[in-house]
C-alpha angles and dihedrals in degrees: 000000000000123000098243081057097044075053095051095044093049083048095052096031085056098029086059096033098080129018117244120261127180115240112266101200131338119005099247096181088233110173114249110256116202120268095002111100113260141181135256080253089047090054089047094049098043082051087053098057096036095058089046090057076047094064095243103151109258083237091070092051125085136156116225125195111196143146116274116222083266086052098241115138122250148163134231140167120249113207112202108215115207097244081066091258109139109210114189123216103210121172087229090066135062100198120047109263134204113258097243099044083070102077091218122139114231132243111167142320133213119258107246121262091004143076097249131110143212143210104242099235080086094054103053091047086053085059098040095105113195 
């Protein structure tokens, strides 16, 4: 099994795992659990750990917050390949997608292997090859 498709099988295992709910109140980043109702934040984070028990390095692995192309605010996780390549898990995919073929604009990501946080202009510019 290829990476792309280990990707593919954690996003449609998660993605059909839990029905989708709306956030009532304040995100809390809780894991899907399968069968109870989670948020776009809940399947991210589910991914996340997935691919960790996995064995996925903790470097390739961020979450991303961002607008749709409705603007509503949502939260994804970005898996950086090891040919450069970012591929984004989104619950409102079923494939993994390349970042800019999303149409989302952008709010901040997570800095790999650690807690912290940035605002996306510096991610963009990470991606931007010459």
């Amino acid at each position: 099994m290829t990476s792309h498709d280990v990707l593919t099988q954690v996003n449609v295992d998660v993605n059909n795992g839990s029905p989708f709910a709306t956030d009532i109140g304040p995100d809390d980043w809780t894991p899907a659990i399968p069968k109870c109702s989670a948020d776009c934040d809940s399947y991210a984070t589910a991914k996340f750990l997935k691919l960790t028990d996995l064995g996925w390095p903790l470097s390739a692995l961020r979450l991303a917050t961002c607008w749709t192309e409705k603007v509503e605010y949502h939260c994804v996780l970005l898996v950086d390949m090891p040919d450069g390549q970012t591929l984004v898990l989104d619950n409102r995919h079923v494939l993994p997608m390349e970042h800019q073929l999303l149409g989302y604009t952008w709010h901040k990501y997570q800095v790999a292997g650690t807690r912290s946080w940035e605002w996306a202009k510096s991610f963009i510019d990470s991606l931007k090859k010459d």
